[in-house]
N, C-alpha and C positions, 0 to 999 in steps of 0.2 A: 311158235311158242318157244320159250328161251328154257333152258336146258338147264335143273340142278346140278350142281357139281358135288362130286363124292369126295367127301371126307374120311381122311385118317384120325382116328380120334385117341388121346393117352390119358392121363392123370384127369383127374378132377382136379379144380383149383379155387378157393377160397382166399378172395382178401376182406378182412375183417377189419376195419379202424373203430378205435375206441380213443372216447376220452378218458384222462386221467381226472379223479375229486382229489385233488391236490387237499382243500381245503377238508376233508375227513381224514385223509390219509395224516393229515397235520397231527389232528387232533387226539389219535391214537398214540400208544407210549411206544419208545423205541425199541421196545421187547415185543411188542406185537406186529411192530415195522417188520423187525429181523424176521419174526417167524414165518410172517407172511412173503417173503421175500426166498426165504428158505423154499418153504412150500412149491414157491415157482419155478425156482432153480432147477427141483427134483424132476418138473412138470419136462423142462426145457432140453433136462436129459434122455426122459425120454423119445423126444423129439428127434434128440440125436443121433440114437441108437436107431431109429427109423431110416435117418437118412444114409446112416455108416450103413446100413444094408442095401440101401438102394430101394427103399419100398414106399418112398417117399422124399418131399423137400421143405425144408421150412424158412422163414427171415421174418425176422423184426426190424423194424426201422423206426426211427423219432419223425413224426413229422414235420416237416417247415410248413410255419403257418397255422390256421384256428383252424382248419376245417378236422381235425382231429390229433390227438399227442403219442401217437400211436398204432403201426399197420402193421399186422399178423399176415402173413402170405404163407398157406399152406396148399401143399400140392399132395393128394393121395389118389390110391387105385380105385375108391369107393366116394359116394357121396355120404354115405350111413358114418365114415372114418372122419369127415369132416363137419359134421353135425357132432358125433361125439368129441371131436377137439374142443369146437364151440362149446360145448356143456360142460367138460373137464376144466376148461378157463374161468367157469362161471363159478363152479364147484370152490373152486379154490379160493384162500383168505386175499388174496392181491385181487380173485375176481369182484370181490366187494365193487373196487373203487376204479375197477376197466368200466366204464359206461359207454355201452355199443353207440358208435357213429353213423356209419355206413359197412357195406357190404356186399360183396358182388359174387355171386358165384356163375363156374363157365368149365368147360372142359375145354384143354389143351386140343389142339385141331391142327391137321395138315389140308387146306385144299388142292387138290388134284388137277389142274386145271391141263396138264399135259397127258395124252393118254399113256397107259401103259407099254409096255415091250410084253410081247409074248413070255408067257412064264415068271415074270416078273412078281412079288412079294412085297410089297414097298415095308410092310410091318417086319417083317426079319433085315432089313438093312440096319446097319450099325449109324446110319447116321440116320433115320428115321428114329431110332427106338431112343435117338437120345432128345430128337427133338420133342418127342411125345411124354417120356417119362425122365424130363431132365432137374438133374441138380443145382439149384440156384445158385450163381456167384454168387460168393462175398464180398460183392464189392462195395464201397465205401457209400452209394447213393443209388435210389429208387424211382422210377417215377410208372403210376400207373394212371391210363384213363380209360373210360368206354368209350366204342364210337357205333355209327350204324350207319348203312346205306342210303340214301336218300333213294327214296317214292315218289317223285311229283312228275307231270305230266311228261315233261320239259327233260328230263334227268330222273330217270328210275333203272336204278342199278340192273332190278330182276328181270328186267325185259329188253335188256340187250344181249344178244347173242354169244357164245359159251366165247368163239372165236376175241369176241370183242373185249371181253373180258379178261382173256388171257395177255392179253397184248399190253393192256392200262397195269395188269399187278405186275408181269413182267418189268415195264418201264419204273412201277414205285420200286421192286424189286430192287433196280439195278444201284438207286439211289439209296437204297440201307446199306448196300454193299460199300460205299465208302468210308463208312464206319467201323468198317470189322477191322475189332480191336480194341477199339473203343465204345461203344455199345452192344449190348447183349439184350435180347428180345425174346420175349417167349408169348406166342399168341395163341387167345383161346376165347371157345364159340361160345355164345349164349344165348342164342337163340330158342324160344320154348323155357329158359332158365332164371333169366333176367331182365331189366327193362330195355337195356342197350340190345344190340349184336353181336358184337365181337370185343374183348379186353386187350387191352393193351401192355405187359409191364415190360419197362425198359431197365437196365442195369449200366451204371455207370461207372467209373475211378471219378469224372470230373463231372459233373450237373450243369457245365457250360455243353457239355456232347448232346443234353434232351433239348436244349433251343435249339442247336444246330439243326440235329436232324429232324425235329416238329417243322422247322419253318422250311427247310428248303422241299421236305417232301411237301408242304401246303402247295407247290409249284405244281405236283406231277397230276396229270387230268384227273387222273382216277379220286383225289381227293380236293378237286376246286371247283369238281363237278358232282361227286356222287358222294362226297364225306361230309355227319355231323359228326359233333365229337359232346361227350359231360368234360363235366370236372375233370380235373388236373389235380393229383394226389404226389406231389414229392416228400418224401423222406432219406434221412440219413441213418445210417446200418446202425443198428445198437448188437453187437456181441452179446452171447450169453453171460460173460463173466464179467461185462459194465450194466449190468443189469442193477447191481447195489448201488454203485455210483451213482448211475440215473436216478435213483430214488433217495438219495443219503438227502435230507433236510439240512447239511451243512456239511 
């Protein structure tokens, strides 16, 4: 019998895509624009005062493409923190004309795939506690998807051996690794949560780095044999203070 493997587990995470009603937002006068716009500003601060403490992380991004005009990526200690973000967005005059796209929620995950050292803590390591409860780059592009294990007779992830297991994330491993620097990653489980397995968001300066490393890891076993994947969600980073811009009708 093949053997779960134990997780480290940090942040809850929420990505939220909404469309924008461009065509209502129109139709309103630009006094109502601005207030509404104000309104969010205030929202977005608070946001920030979250993350300058460290008790959370947040990004917006425009997205490239129809599949929505906009992805909210919050990361908090609670799932209850991200349910009320959700409703404080809705709450508000800008919430009018965000009409929910899609949405994914997952908790930030380490799996453990090598056993411990005697006495060891992995949750008080400094480079654990960032991978678990980390700050999101600002970097310039986004890209998020879900994926999950393949089950079929032929190729079923959960019934090959922990050994065997370790050796296929090992080798995808080594292949992220010539990215560092240029991609930034933050993975997280959803199993019991969502319809996928596992999230994926990646962080970029160049959106030419998420073809790169999608397609050469499509090479490594572990995903030509045991990975599907959804959608593909890219966006570019919107700042809190192009947030007017983004919306100015001229």
């Amino acid at each position: 019998m093949a053997e779960a493997v134990v997780t480290v587990d940090g942040w809850s995470a929420l990505h939220d895509t909404r469309h924008f009603d461009w065509t209502s937002w129109k139709a309103i006068s630009e006094d109502e624009r601005n207030k509404a716009i104000k309104e969010f500003e205030e929202l977005i601060k608070q946001w920030e005062k979250i993350e300058e403490n460290k008790e959370g992380s947040h990004s917006i991004f425009k997205v490239v493409g129809n599949k929505a005009d906009l992805m909210f990526i919050f990361l908090r200690e609670t799932m209850d923190e991200l349910e009320e973000i959700k409703t404080a967005i809705n709450k508000t005059l800008l919430g009018d004309f965000l009409i929910p796209a899609y949405s994914y929620v997952s908790i930030i995950e380490m799996t453990m795939h090598d056993p411990m050292k005697a006495g060891d803590d992995r949750e008080l390591s400094p480079y654990v506690k960032e991978r678990l409860r980390p700050i999101m780059p600002k970097w310039e592009h986004a890209c998020f998807y879900p994926m999950a294990r393949r089950r079929e007779p032929e190729a079923n992830w959960f019934t090959i051996d922990k050994e065997e297991r370790t050796r296929l994330l090992y080798e995808h491993g080594m292949t992220g690794r010539k990215y560092a620097g240029k991609v930034k990653e933050i993975i997280t489980g959803s199993i019991g949560l969502d319809e996928w397995e596992w999230g994926v968001t990646l962080f970029a300066h160049d959106p030419l780095q998420f073809k790169k490393i999608v397609y050469e890891m499509r090479f490594d076993e572990v995903t030509t044999k045991y990975a599907e994947f959804g959608d593909f969600i890219m966006g570019n980073y919107l700042a809190s203070d192009e947030l007017s811009d983004y919306l100015a009708l001229s």
